[in-house]
mmJSON file of the N, C-alpha and C atoms, coordinates in Angstrom:
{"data_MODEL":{"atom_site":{
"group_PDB":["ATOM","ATOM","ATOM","ATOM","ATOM","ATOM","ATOM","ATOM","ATOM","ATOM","ATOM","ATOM","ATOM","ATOM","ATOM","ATOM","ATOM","ATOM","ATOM","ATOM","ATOM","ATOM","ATOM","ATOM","ATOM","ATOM","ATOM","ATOM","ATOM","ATOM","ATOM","ATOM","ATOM","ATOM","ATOM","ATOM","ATOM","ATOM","ATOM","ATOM","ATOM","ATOM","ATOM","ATOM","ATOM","ATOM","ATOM","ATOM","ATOM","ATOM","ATOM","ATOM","ATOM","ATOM","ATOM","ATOM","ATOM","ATOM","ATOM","ATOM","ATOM","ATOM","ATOM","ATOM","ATOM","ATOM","ATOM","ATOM","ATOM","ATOM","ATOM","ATOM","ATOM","ATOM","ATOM","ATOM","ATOM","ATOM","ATOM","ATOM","ATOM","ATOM","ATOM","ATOM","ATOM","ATOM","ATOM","ATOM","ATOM","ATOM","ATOM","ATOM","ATOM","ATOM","ATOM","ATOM","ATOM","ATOM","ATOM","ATOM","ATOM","ATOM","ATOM","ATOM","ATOM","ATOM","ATOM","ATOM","ATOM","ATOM","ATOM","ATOM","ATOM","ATOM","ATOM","ATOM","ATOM","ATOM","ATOM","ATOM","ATOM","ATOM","ATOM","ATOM","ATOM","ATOM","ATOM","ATOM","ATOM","ATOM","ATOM","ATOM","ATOM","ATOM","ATOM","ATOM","ATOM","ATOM","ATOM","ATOM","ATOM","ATOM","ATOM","ATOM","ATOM","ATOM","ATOM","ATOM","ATOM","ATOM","ATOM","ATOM","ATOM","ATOM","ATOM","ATOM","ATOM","ATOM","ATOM","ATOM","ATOM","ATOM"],
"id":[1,2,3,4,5,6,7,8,9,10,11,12,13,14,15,16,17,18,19,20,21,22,23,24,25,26,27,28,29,30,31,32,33,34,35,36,37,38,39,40,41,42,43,44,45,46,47,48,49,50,51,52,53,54,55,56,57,58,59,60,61,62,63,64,65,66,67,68,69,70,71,72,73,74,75,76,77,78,79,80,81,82,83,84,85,86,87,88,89,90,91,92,93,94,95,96,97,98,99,100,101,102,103,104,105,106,107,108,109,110,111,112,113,114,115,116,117,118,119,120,121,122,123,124,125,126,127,128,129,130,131,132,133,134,135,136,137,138,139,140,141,142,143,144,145,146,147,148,149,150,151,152,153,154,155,156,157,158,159,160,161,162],
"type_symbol":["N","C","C","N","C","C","N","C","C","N","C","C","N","C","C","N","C","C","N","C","C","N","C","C","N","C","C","N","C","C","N","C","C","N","C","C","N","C","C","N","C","C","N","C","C","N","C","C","N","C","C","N","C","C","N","C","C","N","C","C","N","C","C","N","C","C","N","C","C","N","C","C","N","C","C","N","C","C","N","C","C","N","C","C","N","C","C","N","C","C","N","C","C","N","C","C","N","C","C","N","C","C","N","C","C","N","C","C","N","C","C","N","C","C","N","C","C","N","C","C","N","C","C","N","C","C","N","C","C","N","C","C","N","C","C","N","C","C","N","C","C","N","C","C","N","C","C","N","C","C","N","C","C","N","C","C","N","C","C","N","C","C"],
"label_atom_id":["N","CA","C","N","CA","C","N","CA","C","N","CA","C","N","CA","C","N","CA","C","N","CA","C","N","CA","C","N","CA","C","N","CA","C","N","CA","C","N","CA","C","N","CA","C","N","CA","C","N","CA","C","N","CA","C","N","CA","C","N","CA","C","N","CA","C","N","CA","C","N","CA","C","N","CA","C","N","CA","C","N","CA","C","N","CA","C","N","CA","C","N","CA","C","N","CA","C","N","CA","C","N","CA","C","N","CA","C","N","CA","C","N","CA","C","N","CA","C","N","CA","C","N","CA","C","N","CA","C","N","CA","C","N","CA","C","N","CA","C","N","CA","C","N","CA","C","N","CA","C","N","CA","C","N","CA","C","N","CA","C","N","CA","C","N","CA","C","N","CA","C","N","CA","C","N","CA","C","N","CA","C","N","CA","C","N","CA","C"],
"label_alt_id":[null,null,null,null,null,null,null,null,null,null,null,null,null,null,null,null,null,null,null,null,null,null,null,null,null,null,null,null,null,null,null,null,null,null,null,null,null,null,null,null,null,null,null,null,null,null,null,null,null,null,null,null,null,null,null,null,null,null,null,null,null,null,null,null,null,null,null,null,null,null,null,null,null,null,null,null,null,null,null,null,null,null,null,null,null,null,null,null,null,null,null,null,null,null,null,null,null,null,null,null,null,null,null,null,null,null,null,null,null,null,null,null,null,null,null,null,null,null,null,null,null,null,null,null,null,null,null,null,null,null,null,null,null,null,null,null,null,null,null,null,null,null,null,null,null,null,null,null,null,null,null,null,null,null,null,null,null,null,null,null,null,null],
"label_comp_id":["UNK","UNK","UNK","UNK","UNK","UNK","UNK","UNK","UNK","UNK","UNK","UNK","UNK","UNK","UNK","UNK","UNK","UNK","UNK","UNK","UNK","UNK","UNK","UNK","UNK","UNK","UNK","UNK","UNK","UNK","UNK","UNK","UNK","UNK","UNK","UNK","UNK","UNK","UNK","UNK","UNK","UNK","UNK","UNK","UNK","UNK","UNK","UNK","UNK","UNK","UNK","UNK","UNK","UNK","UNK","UNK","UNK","UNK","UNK","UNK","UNK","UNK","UNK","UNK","UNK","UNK","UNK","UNK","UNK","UNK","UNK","UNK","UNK","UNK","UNK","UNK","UNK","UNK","UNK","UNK","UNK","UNK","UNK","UNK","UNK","UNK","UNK","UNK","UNK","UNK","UNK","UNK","UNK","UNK","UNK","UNK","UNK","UNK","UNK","UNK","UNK","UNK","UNK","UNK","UNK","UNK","UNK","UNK","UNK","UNK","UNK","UNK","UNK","UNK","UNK","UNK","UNK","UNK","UNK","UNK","UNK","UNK","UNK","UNK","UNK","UNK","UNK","UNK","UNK","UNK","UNK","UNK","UNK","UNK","UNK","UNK","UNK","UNK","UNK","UNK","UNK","UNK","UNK","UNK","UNK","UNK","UNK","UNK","UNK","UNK","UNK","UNK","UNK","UNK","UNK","UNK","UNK","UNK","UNK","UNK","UNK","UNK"],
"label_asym_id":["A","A","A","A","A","A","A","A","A","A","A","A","A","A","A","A","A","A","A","A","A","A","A","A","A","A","A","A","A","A","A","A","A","A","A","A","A","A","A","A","A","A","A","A","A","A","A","A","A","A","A","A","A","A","A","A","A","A","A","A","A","A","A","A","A","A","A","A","A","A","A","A","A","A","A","A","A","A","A","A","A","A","A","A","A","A","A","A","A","A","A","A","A","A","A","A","A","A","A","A","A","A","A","A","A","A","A","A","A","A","A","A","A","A","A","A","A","A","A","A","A","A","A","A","A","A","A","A","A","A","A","A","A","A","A","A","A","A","A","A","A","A","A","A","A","A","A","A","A","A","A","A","A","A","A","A","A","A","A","A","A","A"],
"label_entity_id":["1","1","1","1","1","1","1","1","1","1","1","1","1","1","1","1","1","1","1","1","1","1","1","1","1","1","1","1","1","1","1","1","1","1","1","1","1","1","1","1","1","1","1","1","1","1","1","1","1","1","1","1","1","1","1","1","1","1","1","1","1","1","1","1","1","1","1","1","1","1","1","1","1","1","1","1","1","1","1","1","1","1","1","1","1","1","1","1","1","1","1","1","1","1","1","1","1","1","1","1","1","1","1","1","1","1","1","1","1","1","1","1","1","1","1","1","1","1","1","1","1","1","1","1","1","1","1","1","1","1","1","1","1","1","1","1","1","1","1","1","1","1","1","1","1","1","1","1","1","1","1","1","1","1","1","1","1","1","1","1","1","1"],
"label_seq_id":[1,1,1,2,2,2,3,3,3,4,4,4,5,5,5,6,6,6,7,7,7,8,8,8,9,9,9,10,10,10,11,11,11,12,12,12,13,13,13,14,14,14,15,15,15,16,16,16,17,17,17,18,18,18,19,19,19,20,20,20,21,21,21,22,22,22,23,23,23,24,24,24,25,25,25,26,26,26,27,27,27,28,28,28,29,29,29,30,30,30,31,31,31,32,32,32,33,33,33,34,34,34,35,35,35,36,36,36,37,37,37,38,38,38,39,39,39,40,40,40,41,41,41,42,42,42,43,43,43,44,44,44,45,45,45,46,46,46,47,47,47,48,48,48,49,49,49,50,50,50,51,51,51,52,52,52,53,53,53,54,54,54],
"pdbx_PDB_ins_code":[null,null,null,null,null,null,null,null,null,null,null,null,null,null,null,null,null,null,null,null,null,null,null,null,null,null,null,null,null,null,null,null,null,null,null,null,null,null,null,null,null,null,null,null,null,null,null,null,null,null,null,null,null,null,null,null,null,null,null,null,null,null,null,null,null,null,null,null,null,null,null,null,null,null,null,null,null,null,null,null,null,null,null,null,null,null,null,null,null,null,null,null,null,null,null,null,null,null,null,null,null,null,null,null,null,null,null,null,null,null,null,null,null,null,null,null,null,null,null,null,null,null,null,null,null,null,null,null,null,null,null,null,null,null,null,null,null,null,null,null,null,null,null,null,null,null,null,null,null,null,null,null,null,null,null,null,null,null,null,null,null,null],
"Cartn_x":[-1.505,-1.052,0.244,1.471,2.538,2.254,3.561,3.397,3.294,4.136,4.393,2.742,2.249,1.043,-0.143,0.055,-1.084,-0.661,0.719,0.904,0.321,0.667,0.092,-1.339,-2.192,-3.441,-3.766,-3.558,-4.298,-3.605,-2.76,-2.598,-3.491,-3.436,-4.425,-6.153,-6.643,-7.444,-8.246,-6.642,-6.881,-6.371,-5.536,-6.159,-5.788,-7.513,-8.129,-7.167,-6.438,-5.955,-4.251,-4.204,-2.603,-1.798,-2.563,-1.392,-0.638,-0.287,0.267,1.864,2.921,3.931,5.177,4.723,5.183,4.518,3.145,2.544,3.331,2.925,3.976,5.257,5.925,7.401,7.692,6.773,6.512,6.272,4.934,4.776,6.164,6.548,7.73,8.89,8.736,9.741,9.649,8.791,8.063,8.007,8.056,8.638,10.035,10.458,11.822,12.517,11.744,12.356,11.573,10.792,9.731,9.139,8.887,7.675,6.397,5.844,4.233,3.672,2.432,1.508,2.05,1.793,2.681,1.588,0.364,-0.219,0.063,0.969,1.437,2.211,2.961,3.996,3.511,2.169,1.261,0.303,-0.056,-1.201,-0.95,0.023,-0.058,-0.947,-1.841,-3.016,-3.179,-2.829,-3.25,-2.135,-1.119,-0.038,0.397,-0.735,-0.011,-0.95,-2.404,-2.831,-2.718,-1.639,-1.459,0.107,0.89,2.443,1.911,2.969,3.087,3.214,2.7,3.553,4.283,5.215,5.846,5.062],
"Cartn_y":[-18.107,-17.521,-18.228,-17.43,-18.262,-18.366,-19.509,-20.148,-19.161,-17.962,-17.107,-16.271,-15.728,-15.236,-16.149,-17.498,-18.654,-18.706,-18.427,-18.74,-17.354,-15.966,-14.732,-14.929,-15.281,-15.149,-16.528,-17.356,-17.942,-17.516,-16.603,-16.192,-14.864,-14.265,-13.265,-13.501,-15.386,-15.745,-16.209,-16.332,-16.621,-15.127,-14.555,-13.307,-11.497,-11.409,-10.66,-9.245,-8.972,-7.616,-7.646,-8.593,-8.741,-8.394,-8.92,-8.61,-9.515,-11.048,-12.229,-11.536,-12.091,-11.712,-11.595,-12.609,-12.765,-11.332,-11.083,-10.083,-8.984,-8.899,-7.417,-6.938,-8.164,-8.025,-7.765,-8.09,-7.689,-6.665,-6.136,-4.184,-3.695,-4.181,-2.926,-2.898,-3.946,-3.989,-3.707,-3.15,-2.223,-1.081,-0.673,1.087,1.127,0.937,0.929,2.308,3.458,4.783,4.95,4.324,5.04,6.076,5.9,6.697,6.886,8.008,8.711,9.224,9.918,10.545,11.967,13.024,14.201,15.186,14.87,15.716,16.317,14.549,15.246,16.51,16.517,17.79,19.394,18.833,20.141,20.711,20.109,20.414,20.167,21.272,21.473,21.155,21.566,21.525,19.812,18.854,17.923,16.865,17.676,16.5,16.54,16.948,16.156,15.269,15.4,14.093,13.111,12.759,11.461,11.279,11.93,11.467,10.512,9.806,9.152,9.501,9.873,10.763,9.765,9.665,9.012,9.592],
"Cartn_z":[-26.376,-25.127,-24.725,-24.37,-24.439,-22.337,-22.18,-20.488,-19.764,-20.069,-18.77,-18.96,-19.991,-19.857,-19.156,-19.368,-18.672,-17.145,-17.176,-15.36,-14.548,-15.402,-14.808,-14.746,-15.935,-15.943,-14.977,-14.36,-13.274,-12.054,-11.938,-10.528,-10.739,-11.655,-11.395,-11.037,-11.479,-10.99,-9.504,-9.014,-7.659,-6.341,-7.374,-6.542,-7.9,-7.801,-8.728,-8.749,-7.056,-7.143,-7.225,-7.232,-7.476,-6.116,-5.522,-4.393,-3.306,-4.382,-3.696,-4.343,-3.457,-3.904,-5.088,-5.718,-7.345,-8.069,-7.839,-8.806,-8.193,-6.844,-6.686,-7.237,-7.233,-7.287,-9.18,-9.718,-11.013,-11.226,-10.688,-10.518,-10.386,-9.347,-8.558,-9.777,-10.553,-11.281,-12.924,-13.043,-13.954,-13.946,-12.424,-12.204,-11.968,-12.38,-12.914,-12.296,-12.425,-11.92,-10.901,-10.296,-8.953,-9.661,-10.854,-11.527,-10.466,-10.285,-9.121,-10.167,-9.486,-10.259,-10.479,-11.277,-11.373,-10.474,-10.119,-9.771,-8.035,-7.937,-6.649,-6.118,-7.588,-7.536,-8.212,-9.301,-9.653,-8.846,-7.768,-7.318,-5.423,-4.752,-3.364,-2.514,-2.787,-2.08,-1.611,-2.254,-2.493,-1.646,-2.177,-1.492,-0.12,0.721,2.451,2.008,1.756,2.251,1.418,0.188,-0.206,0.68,1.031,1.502,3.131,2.629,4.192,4.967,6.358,7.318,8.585,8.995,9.719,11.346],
"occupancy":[1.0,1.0,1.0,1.0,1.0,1.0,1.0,1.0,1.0,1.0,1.0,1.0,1.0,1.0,1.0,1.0,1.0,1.0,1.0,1.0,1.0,1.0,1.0,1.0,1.0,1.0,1.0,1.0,1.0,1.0,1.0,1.0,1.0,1.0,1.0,1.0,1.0,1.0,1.0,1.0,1.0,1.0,1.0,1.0,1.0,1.0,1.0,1.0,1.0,1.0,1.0,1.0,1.0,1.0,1.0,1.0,1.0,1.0,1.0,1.0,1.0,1.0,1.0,1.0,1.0,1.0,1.0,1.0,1.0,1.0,1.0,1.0,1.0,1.0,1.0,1.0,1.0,1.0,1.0,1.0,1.0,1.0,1.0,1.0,1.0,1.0,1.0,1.0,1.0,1.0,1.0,1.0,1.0,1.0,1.0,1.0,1.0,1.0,1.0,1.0,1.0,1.0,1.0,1.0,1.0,1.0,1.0,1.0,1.0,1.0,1.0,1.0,1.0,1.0,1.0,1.0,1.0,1.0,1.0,1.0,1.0,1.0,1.0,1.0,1.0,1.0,1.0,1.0,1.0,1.0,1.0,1.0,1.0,1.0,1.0,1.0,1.0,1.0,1.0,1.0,1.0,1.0,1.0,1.0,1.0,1.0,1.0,1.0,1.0,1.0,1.0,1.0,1.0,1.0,1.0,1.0,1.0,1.0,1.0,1.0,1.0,1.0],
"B_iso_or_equiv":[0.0,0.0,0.0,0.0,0.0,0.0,0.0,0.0,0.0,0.0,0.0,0.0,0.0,0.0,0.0,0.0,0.0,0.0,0.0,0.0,0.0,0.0,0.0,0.0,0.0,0.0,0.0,0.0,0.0,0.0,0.0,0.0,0.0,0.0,0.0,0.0,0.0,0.0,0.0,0.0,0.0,0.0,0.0,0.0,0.0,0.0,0.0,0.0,0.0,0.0,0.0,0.0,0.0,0.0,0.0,0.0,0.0,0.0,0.0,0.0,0.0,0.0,0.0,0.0,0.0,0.0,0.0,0.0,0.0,0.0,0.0,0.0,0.0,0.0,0.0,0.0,0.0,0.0,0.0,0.0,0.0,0.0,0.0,0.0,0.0,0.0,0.0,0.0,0.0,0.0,0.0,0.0,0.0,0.0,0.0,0.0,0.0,0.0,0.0,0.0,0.0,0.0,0.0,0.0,0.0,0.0,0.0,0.0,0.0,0.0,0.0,0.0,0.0,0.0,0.0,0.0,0.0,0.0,0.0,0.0,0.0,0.0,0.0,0.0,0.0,0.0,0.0,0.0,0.0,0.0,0.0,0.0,0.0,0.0,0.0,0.0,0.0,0.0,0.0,0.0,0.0,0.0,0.0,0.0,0.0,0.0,0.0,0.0,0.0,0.0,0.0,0.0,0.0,0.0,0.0,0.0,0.0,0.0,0.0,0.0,0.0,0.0],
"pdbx_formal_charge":[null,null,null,null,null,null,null,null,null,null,null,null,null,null,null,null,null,null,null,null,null,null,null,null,null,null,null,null,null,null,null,null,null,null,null,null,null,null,null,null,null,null,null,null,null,null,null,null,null,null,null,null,null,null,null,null,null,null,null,null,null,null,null,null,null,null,null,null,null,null,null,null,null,null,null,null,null,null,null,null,null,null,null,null,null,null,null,null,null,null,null,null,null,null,null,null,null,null,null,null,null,null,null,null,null,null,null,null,null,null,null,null,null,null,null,null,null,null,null,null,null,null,null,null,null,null,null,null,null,null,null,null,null,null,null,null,null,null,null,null,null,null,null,null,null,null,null,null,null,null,null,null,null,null,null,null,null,null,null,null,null,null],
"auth_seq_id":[1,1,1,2,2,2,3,3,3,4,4,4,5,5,5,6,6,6,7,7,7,8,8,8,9,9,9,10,10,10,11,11,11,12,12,12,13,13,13,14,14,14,15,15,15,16,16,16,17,17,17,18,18,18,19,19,19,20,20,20,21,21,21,22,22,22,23,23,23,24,24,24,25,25,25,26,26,26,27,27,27,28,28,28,29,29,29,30,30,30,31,31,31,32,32,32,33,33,33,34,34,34,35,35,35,36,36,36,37,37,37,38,38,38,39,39,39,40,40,40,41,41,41,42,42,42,43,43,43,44,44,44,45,45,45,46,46,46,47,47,47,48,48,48,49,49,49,50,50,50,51,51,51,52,52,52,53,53,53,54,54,54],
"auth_comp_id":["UNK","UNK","UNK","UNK","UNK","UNK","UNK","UNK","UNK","UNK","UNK","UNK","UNK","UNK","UNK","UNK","UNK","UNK","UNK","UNK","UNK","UNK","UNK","UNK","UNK","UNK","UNK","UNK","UNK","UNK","UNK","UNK","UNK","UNK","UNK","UNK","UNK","UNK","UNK","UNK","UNK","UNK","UNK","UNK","UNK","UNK","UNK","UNK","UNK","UNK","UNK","UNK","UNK","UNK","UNK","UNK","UNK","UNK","UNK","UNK","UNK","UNK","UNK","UNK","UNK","UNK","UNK","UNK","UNK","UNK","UNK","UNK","UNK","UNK","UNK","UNK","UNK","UNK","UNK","UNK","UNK","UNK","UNK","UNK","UNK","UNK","UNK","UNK","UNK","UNK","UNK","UNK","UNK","UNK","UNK","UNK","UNK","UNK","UNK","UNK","UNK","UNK","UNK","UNK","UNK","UNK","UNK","UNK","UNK","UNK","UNK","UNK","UNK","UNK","UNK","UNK","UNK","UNK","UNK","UNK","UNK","UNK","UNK","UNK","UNK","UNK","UNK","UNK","UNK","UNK","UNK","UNK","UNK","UNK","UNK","UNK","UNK","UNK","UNK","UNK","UNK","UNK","UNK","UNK","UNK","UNK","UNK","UNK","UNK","UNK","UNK","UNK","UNK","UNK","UNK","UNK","UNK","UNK","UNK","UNK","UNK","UNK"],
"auth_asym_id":["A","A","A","A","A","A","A","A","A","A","A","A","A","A","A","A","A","A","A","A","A","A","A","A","A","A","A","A","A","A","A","A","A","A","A","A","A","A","A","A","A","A","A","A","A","A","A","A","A","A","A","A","A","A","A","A","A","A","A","A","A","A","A","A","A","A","A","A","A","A","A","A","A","A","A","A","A","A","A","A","A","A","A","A","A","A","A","A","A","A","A","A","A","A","A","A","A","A","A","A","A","A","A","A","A","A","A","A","A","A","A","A","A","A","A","A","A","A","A","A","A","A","A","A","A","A","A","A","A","A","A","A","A","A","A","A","A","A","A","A","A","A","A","A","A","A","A","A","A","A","A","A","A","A","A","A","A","A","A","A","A","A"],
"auth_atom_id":["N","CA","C","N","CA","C","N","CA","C","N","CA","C","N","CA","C","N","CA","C","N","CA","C","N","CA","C","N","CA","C","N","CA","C","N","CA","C","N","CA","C","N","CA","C","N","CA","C","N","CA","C","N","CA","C","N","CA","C","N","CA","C","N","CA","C","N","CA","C","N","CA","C","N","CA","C","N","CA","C","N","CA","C","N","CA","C","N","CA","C","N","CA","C","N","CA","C","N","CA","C","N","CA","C","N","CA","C","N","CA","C","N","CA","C","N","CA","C","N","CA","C","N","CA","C","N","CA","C","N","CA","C","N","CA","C","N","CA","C","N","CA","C","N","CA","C","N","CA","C","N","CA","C","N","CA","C","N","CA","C","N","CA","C","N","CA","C","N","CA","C","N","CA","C","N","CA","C","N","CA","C","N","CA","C","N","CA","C"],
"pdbx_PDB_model_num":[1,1,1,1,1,1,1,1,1,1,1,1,1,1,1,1,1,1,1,1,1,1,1,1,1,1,1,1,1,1,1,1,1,1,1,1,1,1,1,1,1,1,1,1,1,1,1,1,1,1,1,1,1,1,1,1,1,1,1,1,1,1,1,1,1,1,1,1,1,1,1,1,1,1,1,1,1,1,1,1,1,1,1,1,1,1,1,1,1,1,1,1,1,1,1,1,1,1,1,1,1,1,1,1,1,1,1,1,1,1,1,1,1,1,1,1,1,1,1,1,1,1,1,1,1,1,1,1,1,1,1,1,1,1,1,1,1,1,1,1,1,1,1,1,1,1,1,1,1,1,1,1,1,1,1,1,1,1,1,1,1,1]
}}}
């Protein structure tokens, strides 16, 4: 296991869902294009209630 995989895998120990700010900032930077789910855009019916509404 090289360092950077041992430093991810004990922060992922101390928090299981990833949501201290190093892990996030890793996600976000993995979607690279703001890649979503496509079903938001196949399936109307569906997409008010996942959008944000202000």
């Amino acid at each position: 296991m090289s360092q950077g995989e041992k430093k991810v895998y004990l922060e992922f120990e101390k928090d299981l869902y990833g949501c201290n700010l190093s892990l996030m900032e890793k996600r976000k930077r993995r979607n690279g294009f703001r890649r979503f789910h496509p079903y938001l855009s196949s399936n109307p019916e569906i997409r008010d209630s996942h959008e944000k509404r202000i």
